[in-house]
N, C-alpha and C positions, 0 to 999 in steps of 0.2 A: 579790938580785933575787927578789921574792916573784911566786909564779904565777900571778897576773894579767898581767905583765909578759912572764912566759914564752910566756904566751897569747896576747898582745900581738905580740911578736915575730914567734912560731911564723905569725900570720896575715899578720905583714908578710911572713914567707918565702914563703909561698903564693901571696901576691898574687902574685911576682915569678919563681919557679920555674918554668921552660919544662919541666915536669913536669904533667900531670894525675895531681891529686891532690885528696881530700878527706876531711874527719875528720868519722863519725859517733859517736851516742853506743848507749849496747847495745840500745836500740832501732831502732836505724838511721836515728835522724833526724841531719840532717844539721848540723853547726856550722860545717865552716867548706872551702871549695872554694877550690882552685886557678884563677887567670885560666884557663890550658891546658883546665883541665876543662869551667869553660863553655863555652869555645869549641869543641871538641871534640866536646859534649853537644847543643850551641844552647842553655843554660839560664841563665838571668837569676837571679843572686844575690839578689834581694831577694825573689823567689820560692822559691828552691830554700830559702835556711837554716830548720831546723825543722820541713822535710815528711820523710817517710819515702823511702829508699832504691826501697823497694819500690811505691813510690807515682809516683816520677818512671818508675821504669823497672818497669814491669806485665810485661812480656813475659820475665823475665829464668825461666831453665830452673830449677826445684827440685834440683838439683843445686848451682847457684850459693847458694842459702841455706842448704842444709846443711854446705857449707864455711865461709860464714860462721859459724854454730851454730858449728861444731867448735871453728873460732879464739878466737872470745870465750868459750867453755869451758875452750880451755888445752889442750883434744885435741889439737888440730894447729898446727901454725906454719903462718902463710902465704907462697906461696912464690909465683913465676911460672907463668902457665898462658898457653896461646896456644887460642883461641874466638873465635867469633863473637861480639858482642856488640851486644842488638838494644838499638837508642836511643829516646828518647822518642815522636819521629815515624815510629816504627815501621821507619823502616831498620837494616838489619843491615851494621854492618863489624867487620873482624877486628883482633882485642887481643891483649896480652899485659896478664895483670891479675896484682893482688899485695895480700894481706889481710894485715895487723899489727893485734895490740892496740897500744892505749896504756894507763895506768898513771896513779891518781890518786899523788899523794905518798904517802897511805897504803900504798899496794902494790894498790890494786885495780883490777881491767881498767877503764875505764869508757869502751869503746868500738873501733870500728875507724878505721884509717888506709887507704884504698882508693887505689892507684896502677893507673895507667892508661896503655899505650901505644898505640898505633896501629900495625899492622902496615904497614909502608910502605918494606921493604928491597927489594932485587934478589930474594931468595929468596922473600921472599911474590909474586910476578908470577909468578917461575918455579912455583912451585908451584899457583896458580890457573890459569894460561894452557899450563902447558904441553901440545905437541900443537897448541896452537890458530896457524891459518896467517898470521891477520892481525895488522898492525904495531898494539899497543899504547905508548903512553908516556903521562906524568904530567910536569906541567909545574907549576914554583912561580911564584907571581906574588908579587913584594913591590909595596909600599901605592906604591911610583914609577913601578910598571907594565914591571919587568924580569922578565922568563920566563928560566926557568932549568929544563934538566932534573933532575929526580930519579930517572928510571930509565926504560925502555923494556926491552922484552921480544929473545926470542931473533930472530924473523924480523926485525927492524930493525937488529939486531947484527950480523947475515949480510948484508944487504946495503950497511950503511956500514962494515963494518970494524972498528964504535966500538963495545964494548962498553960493558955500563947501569955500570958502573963507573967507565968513563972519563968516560962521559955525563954522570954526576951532577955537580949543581952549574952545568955550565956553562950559556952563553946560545948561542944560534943561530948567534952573528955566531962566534962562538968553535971553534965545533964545524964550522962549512961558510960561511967564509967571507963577507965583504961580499953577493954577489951574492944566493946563495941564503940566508941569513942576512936581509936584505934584505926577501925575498919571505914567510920564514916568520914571520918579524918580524911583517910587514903583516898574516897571517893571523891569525895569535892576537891581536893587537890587535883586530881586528875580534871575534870574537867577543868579545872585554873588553866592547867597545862596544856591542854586542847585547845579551849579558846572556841568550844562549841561544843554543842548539847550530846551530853553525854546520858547510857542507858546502861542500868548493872541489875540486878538481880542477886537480894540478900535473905539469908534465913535470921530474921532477929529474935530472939526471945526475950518476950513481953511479957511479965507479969509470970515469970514460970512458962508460958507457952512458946513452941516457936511457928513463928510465922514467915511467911514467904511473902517478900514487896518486891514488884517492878519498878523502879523509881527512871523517874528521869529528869536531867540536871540542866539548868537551860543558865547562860551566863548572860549578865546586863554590863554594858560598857558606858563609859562615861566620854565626856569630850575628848578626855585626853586620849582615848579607846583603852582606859585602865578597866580589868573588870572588877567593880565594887558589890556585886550584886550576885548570887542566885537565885533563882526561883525553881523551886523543887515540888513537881507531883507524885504522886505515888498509890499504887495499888495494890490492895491486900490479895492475893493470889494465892492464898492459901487453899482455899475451898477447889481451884480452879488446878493445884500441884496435884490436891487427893483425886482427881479425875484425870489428870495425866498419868497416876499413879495405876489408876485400875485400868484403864487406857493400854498402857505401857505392859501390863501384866497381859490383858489379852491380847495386847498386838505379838506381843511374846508368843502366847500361844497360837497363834492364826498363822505368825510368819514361823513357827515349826510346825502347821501343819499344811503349809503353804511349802515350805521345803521339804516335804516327804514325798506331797505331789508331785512337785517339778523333779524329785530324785526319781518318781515312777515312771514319770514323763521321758527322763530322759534313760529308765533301764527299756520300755518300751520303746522308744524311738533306738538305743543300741542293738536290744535285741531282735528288732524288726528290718534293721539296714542290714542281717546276714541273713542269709540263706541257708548256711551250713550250720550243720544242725551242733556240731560238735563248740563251734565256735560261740553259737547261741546259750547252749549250756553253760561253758565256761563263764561270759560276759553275768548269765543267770547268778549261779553261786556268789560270785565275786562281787558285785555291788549288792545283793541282799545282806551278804555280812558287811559290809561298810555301811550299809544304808541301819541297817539294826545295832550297829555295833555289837557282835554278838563275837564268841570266839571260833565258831564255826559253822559252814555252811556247806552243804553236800547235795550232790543229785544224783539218783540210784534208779533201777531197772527191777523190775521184778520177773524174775526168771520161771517160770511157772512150769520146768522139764518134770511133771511128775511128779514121781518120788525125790527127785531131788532138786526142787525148784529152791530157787537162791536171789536173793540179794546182790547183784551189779552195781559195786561205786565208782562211778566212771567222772567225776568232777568234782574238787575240793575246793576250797577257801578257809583259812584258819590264820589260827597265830602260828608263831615261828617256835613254840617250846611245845606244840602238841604233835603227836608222832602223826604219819600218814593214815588213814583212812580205806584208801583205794583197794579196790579188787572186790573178791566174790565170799558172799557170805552165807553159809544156809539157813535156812527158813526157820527150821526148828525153835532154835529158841524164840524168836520174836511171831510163832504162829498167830497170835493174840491179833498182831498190827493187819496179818494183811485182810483179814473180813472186814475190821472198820475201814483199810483204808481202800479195797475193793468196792464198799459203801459209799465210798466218798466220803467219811470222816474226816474231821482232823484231830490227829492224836495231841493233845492239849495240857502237857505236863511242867508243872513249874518247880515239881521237887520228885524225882524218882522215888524217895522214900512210901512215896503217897499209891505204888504201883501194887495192885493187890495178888497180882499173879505172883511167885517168888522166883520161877524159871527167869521169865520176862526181867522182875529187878536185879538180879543177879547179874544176868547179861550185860544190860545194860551200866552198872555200877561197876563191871570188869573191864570196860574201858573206857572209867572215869567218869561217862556225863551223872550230871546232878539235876539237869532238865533239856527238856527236849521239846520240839515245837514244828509236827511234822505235817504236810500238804499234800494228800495225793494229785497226782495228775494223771488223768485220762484222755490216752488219743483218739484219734479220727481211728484207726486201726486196732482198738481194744487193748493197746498197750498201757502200763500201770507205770507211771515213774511216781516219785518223790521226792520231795523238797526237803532237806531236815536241817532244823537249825539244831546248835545242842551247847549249853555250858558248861563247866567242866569245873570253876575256880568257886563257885558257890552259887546258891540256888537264884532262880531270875523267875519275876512273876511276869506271865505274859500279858501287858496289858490288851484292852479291848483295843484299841486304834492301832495296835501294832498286828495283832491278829489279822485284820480289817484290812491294812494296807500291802499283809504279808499272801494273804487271797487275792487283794486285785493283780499284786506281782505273778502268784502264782496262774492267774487266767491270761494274763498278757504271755508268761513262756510258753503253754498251752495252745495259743493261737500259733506262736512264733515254730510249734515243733508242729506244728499239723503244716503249717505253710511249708515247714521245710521237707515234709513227705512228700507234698503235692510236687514239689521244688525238683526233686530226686526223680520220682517217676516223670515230672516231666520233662528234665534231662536227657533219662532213659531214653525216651520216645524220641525227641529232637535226636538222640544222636544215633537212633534208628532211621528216624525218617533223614537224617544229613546222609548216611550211607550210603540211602537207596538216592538221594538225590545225583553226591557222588560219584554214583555211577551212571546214572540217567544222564548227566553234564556230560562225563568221558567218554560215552555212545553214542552223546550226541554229537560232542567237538572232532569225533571220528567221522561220522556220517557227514559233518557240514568239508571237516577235511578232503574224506572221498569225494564229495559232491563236485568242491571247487578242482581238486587234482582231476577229476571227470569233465568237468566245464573248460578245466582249461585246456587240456589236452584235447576237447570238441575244437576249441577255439585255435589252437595249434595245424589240426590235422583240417580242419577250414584255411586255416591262410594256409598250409601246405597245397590244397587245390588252387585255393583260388592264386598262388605261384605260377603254380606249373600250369594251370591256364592261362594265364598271362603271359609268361611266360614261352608258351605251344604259341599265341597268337604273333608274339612279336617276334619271338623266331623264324614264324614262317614269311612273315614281311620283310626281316632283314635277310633271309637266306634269298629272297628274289630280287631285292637292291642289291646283294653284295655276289650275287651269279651275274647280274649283264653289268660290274662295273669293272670287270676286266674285259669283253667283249667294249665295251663303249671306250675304255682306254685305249684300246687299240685302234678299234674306229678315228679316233681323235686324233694317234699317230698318224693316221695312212692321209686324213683330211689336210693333218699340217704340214704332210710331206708332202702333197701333191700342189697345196698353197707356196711353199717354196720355190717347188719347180715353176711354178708359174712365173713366181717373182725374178727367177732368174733369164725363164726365157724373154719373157715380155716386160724388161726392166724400166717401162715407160707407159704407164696405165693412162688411158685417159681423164679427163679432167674429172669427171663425174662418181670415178673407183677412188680415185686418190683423195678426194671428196670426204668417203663413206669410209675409207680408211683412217683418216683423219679424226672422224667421229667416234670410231667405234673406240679408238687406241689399240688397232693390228696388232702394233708390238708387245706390248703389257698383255693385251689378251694370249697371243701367241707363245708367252712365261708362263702367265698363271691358269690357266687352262690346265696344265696337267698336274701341278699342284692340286687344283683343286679338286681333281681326281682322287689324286694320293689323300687327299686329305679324307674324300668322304670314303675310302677303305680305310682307312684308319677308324672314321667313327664308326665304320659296321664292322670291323672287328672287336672296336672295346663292347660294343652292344650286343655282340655275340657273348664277350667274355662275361659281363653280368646277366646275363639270362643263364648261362652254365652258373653262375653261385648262385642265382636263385633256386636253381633246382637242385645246389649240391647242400644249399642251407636247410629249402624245404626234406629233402628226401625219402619226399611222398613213395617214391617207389622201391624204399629202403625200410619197409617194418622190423624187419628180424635183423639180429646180428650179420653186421659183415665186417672183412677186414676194409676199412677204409684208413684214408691218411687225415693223421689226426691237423695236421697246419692246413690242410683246404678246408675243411671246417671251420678255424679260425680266422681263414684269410676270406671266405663268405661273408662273416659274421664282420667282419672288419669293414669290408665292402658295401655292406648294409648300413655301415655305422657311419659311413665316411665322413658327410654333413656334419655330426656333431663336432669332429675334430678338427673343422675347419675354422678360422679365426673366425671372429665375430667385432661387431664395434666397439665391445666394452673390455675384448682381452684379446692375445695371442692365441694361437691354436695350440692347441693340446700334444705336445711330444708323445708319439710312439717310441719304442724301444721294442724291437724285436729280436731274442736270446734265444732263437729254435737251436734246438738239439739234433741229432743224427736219428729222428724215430722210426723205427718200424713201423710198420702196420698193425693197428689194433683192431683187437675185432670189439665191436662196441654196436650203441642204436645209435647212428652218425646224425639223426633229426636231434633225437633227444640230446643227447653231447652241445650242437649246436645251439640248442633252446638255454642250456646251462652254459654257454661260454655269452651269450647274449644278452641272459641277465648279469652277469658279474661282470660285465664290461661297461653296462647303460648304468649299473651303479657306480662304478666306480666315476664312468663320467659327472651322474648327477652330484655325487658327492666334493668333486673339483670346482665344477659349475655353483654350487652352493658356496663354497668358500671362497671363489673368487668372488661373489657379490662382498662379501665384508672386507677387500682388499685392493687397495688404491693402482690402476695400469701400471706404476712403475716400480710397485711390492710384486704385481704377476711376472712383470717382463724380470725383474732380478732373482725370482724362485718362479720357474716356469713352472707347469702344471706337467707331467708326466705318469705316463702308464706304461709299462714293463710288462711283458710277456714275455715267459723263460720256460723254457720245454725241458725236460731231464728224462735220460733211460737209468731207473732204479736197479738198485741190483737182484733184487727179490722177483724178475720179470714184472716190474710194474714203470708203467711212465709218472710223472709229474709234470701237471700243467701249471706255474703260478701266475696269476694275475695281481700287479699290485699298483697303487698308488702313492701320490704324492699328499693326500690331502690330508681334512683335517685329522683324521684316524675315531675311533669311538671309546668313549669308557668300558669299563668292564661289568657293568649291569647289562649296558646293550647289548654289548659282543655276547654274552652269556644266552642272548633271547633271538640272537638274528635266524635260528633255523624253526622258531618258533611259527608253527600258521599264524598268521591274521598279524605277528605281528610288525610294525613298519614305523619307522622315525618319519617318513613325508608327513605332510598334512594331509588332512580329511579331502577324499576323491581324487587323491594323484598316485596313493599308494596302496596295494589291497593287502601288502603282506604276505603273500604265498608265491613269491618270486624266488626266495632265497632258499624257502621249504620244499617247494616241487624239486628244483634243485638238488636240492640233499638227497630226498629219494631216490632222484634219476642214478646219480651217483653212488649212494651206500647202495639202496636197495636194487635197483637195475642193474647195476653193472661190479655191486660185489666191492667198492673202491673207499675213499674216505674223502671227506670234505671239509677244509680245517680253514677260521678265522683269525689270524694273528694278527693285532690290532692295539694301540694307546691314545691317548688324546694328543694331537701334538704331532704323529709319529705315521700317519697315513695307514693303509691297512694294506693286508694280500691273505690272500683267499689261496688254500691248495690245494688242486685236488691231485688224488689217486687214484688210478684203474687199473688195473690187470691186462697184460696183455691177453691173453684168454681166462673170461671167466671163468669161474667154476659153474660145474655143469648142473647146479641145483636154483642158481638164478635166473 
């Protein structure tokens, strides 16, 4: 057999050797690895053969290659060492390693043989763990998914009995049994299946005892990333359950007395959001017996008329099979209760039987309770109520913390029924003093009413002077223009008729006239010359006719009723207003409509009349003027703006004056308020509100008549009024 052959072989042994094992050459590159080794390493043969030793494994101690040196020198044989040995992915496990030359035919070294164990006896655990308190073991998995131990450490030996010797090799089922065999089975499987560290919590019984472990399952993979391996710790938690246990017992009891508090927390916080004392009661009864689970809970009054003071049950809570409670009961029989509970007692009964009065047990055993558990309360006002719980189905001991929790209830309703005295009288009072304020408000809103109906009618009966003063003044200037411009028209005749004759006799002026005639335009002037005569009596006739509606608008010298004509009052007023109805650059003018009637003469206050046709005409304007700002020149010219005025003789002797518009109209809140003082849809400082109110006076109250808004959104408004042709003689 030639050394190819040998080579040949020697690789088949490798392949096959449950040995980690590999042959490098005196460079340390590698030729040929054991399966064990890869697996072992995590290294992929087709990788590894022909890299350097030192190249897979970087981290290896200068130590480790100086012993190699030595070997392939012949210095030293290589023998077994036991080290850490750090692997490609940079984990460190512990070995037992071993360096040989090999030998061409010739006789020459030409290379190492590296052998490789894995430390993985009883002794290596013992030696890394010992001291340490928690249960270690190491489980094998073959490729059928059977666990088998390989070792476990000392505190697992002590408490099964089974030492890691006997341990090894076996399976679960082998070592403890079907049952618990069974359970541990199921665990490590799971973590198979997970495929990462898994954590359970078992109760096992050892030796007759049981015990509590927190274990946790850590899984090892191989090259192939098969998992062959776990490593299990585990902690006895036994000692650490019986303190959960008492733990658990008083958290029990802390979180029930932890919810009795927040159950008081939150009957005080119910019973402190009402005011009403009745309501307070109620919310009282009703979670004390929830909160006690008891079968009934009652709050009673003690009536103290006398000779027949009584018992008040004015609020229940119970079961649904116990009859009602409610109403009035006298004293007699339970005299016993009301000195202690007058004391401030609490009657403290867990078995009626135990009642030494026999009045008092009878009583009380004739409707049904078997104990009772009662609370006086005392008010700010010397009132006596009571709290009473009471069983009915079999005796109940009252414990001390039920007592305890059922007095701080009973001091929080205590508080909550004084607050609601204070509550009640101070209602009282508020709606004392609201009365008096209410009426202070209505004396006042009258007096600021009179004040401005006072101011304004100053302010009225001022422009009524200062009219007719202006009025007196410009009268008397136009009555002196418009006296010499008939004298001066005629002057004017006689000049141009004597200019004529001239022109006829003397039909050849000299140079110098004919000149100045020339200049002047003779002819033109001799046309409009009297024109413009005509013309300035024309203007001091209309300036006559507005000084007369000045003085027919003011009617300063019209205080008392007269018969006057109701359309020159509105034709003044018109006359005053005229401006506003004239176009403007952002709309058309405002169309009048005028719908007079055949009227008589009213007898009325013809100032006041016009002060109210004044305002509902500048409103009615403002109200156009407003709606045309939100409405484009050729929306105004296709729905013009108009105002209508329409006069009627009623048949009742009364006139109707309507004023109405075209605009936007008002809802039915406003319309409801418009004769209200003060109050006005303008903005702040253009509107004071008492325009539409003085109004309504002037009318209902002045002159006996009615003043009505008809009005929608949409639909424009008109205002009506009514007057009498003669009032009645009480206004």
């Amino acid at each position: 057999m030639n050394a190819s052959d040998n080579l040949e072989l020697f690789g088949l042994f490798l392949q096959h050797t449950p040995t980690a094992v590999a042959m490098c050459d005196r460079q340390m590159r590698y030729l040929l690895a054991s399966r064990q080794w890869l697996i072992d390493y995590g290294l992929d043969e087709q990788n590894l053969i022909g890299r350097s030793h030192y190249e897979v494994f970087p981290h290896l101690p200068d130590q480790w290659r100086h012993k190699a040196e030595l070997v392939l020198s012949g210095a030293s044989s290589g023998e077994f060492q036991e080290s850490s040995f750090v692997c490609p992915d940079g984990s460190s496990v512990p070995i037992k390693w071993s360096l040989h030359p090999w030998k061409h035919p010739s006789g020459e070294r030409g290379g190492l043989i590296l052998s490789a164990e894995m430390i993985q006896s009883e002794d290596f655990f013992h030696s890394i763990y010992e001291g340490v308190e928690n249960a270690i073991f190491v489980l094998d998995v073959d490729a059928q998914g059977v666990f088998r131990y390989l070792s476990w450490n000392r505190p697992i030996a002590m408490v099964t009995g089974i030492s890691s010797a006997q341990a090894m090799g076996k399976t679960p089922h082998e070592l403890f049994g079907l049952e618990l065999g069974n359970s541990l089975h199921e665990r490590y499987t799971k973590c198979l299946v997970a495929g990462e560290c898994t954590f359970y919590e078992d109760c096992i019984p050892l030796q007759g005892v049981d015990t509590y472990w927190l274990t946790t399952l850590t899984p090892l993979r191989d090259a192939a990333g098969r998992i062959y391996r776990i490593i299990g710790t585990g902690s006895n938690i036994s000692a650490l359950k019986q303190v959960e246990e008492a733990l658990r017992q008083s958290e029990a009891r802390f979180r029930e007395l932890a919810q009795r508090e927040e159950l008081l927390n939150r009957l005080a916080s119910q019973i402190r959001s009402s005011l009403d004392l009745n309501t307070i009661l109620e919310t009282a009864v009703q979670e004390i017996r929830r909160l006690l689970q008891i079968e009934q809970c009652l709050f009673m009054w003690y009536r103290p008329n006398g000779e027949s003071a009584s018992w008040e049950i004015l609020h229940e809570a119970k079961v649904d099979n116990l009859p009602s409670f409610l109403g009035c009961y006298p004293e007699e029989p339970t005299s016993f209760q009301v000195i202690q509970l007058l004391n401030r007692e609490i009657i403290h009964l867990d078995n009626i039987e135990a009642l030494t009065d026999p009045n008092s047990r009878q009583f009380f055993q004739s409707l049904g309770y078997v104990s009772i558990l009662n609370f006086p309360i005392m008010t700010r006002t010397g009132e006596l109520g009571v709290v009473a719980c009471g069983q009915f189905s079999s005796p109940r001991t009252w414990h001390d913390d039920e007592v305890e929790l059922l007095s701080a209830v009973c001091d929080q309703v205590a508080i909550a029924i004084n607050q609601a005295e204070l509550y009640t009288q101070t209602r009282e009072a508020a709606a004392i003093a609201q009365a008096h304020a209410t009426r202070l408000e209505t004396t006042l809103q009258e007096l600021q009413r009179t004040q401005s109906q006072l101011v304004q009618s100053e302010k009225m009966s001022s422009l009524g002077q200062l009219v007719a003063g202006v009025a007196h003044e410009i009268n008397n200037s136009v009555n002196f223009i418009y006296g010499n411009l008939a004298p001066a028209s005629e002057y004017t005749r006689d000049i141009l008729g004597l200019l004529q004759l001239y022109q006829q006799q003397y039909p050849h002026p000299t140079p110098e006239i004919q000149d100045e005639i020339a200049a002047i335009d003779l002819d033109f002037l001799i046309k409009d010359l009297p024109k413009l005569l005509s013309s300035m009596n024309v203007g001091a006739e209309r300036i006559c006719e507005i000084v007369r509606s000045l003085r027919n608008f003011s009617r300063l010298d019209e205080a008392e009723m007269k018969l006057v004509d109701i359309h020159e009052g509105i034709e003044s007023t018109l006359l005053i207003l005229q401006n506003r109805f004239k176009s403007k650059p952002d709309h058309p003018p405002i169309q009048l409509i005028k719908e007079y009637g055949n009227l008589p003469k009213v007898e009325c206050y013809p100032g006041q009349l016009n002060q109210v046709f004044m305002n509902l005409l500048t409103n009615a304007i403002d109200a156009l003027d407003e709606s045309n700002k939100k409405r484009s020149l050729e929306q105004i010219k296709a729905d013009a703006s108009i105002i209508r005025i329409r006069t009627d003789v009623l048949k009742n002797n009364r006139v109707a004056i309507k004023i109405s518009d075209n605009g936007p109209g008002m809802a039915e809140e406003v319309r409801k308020r418009l004769f209200d003082p003060f109050f006005t849809t303008k903005p702040v400082g253009i509107g004071t509100g008492l325009g539409l109110s003085i109004s309504y006076q002037i009318v209902v109250q002045k002159h006996g008549g009615q003043l009505k808004c008809i009005s929608a959104p949409g639909q424009g408004a008109q205002f009506l009024i009514e007057i009498p042709l003669h009032p009645p003689s009480h206004i």
